[in-house]
C-alpha positions in Angstrom: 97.4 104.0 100.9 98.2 106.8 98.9 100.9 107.4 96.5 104.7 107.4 97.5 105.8 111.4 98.7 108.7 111.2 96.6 110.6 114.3 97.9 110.0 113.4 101.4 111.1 109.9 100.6 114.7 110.9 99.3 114.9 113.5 101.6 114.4 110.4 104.8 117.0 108.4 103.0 119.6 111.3 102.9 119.4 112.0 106.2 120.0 108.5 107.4 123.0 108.5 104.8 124.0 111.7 106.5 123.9 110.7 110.1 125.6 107.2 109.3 128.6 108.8 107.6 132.0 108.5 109.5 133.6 111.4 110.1 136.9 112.5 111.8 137.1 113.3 115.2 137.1 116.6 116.2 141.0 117.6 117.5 140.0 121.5 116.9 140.2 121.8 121.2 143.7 120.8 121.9 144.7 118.2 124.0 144.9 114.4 123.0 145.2 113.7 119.7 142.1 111.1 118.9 142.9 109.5 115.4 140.4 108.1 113.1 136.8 108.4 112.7 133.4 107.6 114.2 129.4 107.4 113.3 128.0 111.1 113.2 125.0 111.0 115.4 124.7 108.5 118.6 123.5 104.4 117.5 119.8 105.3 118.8 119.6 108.9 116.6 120.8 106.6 113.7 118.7 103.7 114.5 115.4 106.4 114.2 116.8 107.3 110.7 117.4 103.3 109.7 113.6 102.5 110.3 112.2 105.2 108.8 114.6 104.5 105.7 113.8 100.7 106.4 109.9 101.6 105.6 110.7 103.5 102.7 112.7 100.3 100.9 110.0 97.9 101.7 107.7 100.0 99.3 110.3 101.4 96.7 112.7 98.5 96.3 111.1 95.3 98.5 113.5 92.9 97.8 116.4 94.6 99.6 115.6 92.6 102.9 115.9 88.9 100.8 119.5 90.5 99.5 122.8 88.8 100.3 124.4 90.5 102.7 127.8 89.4 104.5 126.7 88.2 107.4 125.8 90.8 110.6 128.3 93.2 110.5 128.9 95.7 113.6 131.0 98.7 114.9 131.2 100.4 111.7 129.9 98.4 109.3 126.6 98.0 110.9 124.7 100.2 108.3 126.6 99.1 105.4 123.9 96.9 103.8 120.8 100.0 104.7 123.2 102.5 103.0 124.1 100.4 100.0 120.4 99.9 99.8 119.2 103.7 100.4 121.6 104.8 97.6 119.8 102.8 95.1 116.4 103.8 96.6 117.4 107.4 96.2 118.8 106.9 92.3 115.5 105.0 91.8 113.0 107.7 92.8 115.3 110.8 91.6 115.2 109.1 88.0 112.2 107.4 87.4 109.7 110.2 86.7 112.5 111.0 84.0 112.7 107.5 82.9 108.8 106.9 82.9 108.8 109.9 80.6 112.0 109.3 78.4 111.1 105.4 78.1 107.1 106.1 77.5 106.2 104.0 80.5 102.8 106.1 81.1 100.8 103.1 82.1 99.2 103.2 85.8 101.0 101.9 88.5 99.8 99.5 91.2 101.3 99.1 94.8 100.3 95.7 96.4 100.1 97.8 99.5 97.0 99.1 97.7 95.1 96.2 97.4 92.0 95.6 100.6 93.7 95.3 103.7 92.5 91.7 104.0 94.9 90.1 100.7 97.8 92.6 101.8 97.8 91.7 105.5 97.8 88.2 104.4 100.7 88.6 101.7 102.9 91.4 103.0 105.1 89.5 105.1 106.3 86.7 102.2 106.0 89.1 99.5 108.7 91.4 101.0 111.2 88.7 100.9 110.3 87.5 97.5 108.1 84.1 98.2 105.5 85.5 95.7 103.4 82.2 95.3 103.8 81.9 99.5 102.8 85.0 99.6 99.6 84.4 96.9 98.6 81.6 99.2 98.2 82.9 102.3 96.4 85.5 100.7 93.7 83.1 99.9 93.7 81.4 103.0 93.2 85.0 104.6 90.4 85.9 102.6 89.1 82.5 103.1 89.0 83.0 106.6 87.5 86.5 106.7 84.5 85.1 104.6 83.9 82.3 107.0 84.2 85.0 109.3 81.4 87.0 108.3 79.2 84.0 107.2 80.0 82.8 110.6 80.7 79.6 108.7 83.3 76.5 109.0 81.8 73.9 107.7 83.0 74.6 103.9 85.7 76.9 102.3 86.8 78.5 98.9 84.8 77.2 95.9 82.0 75.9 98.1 82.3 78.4 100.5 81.2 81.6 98.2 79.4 79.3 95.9 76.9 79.5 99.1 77.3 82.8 100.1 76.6 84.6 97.0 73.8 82.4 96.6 70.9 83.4 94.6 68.9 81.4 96.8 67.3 82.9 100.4 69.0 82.1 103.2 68.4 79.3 105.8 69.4 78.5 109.6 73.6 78.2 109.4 73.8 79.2 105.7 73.8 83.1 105.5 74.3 85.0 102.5 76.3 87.8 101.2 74.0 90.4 98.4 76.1 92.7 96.4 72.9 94.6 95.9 69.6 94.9 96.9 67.5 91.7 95.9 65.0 93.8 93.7 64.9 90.3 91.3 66.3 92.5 88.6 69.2 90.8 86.2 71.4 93.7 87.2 71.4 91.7 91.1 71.1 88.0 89.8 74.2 88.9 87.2 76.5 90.3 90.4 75.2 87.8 92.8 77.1 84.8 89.9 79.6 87.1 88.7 81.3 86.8 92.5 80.7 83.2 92.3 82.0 83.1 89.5 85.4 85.4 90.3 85.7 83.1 93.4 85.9 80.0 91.7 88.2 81.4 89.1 90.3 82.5 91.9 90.7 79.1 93.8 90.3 76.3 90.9 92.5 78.2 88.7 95.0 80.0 90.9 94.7 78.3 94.5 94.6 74.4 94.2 96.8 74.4 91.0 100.0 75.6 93.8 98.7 72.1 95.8 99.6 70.3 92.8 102.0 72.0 90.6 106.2 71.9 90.8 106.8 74.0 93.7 108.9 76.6 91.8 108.5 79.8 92.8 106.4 82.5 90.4 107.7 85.9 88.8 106.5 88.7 90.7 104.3 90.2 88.0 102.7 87.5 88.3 101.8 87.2 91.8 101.1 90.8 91.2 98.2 90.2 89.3 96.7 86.9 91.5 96.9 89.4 94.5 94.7 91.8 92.6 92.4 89.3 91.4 92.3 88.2 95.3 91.5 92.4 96.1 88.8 92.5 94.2 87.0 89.6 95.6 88.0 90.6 99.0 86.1 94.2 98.6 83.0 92.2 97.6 82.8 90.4 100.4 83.7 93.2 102.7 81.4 95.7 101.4 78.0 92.9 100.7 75.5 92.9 103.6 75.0 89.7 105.6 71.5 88.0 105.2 71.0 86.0 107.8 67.9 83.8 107.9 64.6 85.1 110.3 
């Protein structure tokens, strides 16, 4: 996914502030009298401008869907909580180049919509409405079940499971390997053959079974941030190795 189009972006939330206003009705013709006011453009126009602007919170300000709002409000209110939302959205991206730049904040920036398909399809969901160690889990659990997928394999998972897989070790009948590399017998392929064996067990003795046994408490965003990323990276390895498959 490439980076946000930030002009584009404000520009989608404006108009679905726009086309949500209530104006007056228009008396300019004569005739009755109609007081009060009503939504500018017809509920499905505005409901075309609510998803696009919908789309555009999930990636600049995600937890606006796990926000309190007062219940399901309708007639008029019905957009209230979108708007209140999309106003923020727009102050956020209208400021933040300037803020980045006044504040020093020059670092790169990384989007969990970034990471390999298979960790984000896995955590998008949760992560959206703030479970960030929910959403760290099924992350694993995806990536866990795209590998057995691709070792056509159910007989282990996690450790065990890449443990096998990136295998220095030939294949046999039922345990097929993944290879980072060419087997030339060079270090360069024995060191990234147990450096993915290694990552993987990193990954799942020190990030996935500790959530079986730890309090239950929630983690901070940053850091679910950084497990999904540590998730991505394996993922690509196992996506882009070639399957050896015993003769």
């Amino acid at each position: 996914m490439s980076v946000i189009d930030v002009a584009w972006a404000i520009t989608c939330l404006k108009d679905f502030i726009h086309a949500t206003d209530q104006v007056p009705y228009d008396n300019s013709g004569g005739g009755v009298l109609v007081l009060g006011t009503h939504q500018r453009v017809p509920d499905a126009k505005a409901a075309e401008h609510a998803y696009v602007a919908e789309q555009i919170l999930d990636r600049v300000l995600p937890e606006w869907r796990a926000a309190d709002k007062d219940g399901e409000p309708k007639g008029k209110g019905r957009w209230k909580h979108l708007r209140d939302w999309a106003g923020r959205a727009i102050a956020a991206l209208e400021r933040e180049s300037e803020l980045r730049e006044k504040l020093g904040d020059t670092a790169p920036r990384v989007s969990a919509g970034d990471f390999h398909p298979w960790i984000w399809s896995g955590a998008q969901s949760l992560w959206q409405s703030g479970h960030y160690r929910s959403a760290v889990e099924d992350a694993a659990k995806k990536l866990n079940a795209e590998t057995q997928n691709k070792l056509g394999r159910r007989d282990v998972s996690e450790t065990d499971l890449f443990k096998q897989a990136f295998s220095l070790d030939p294949p046999v009948p039922g345990k097929a390997r993944l290879r980072r590399a060419k087997d030339d017998g060079s270090d360069t392929y024995r060191s990234m053959q147990r450096g993915a064996m290694a990552l993987a067990e990193g990954i799942y003795a020190g990030i996935r079974n500790p959530f079986n046994h730890e309090d239950p408490r929630d983690i901070d965003e940053q850091i679910g941030l950084e497990y999904l990323a540590a998730l991505s990276v394996l993922a690509r390895w196992v996506d882009e190795s070639e399957l050896e498959v015993a003769p």
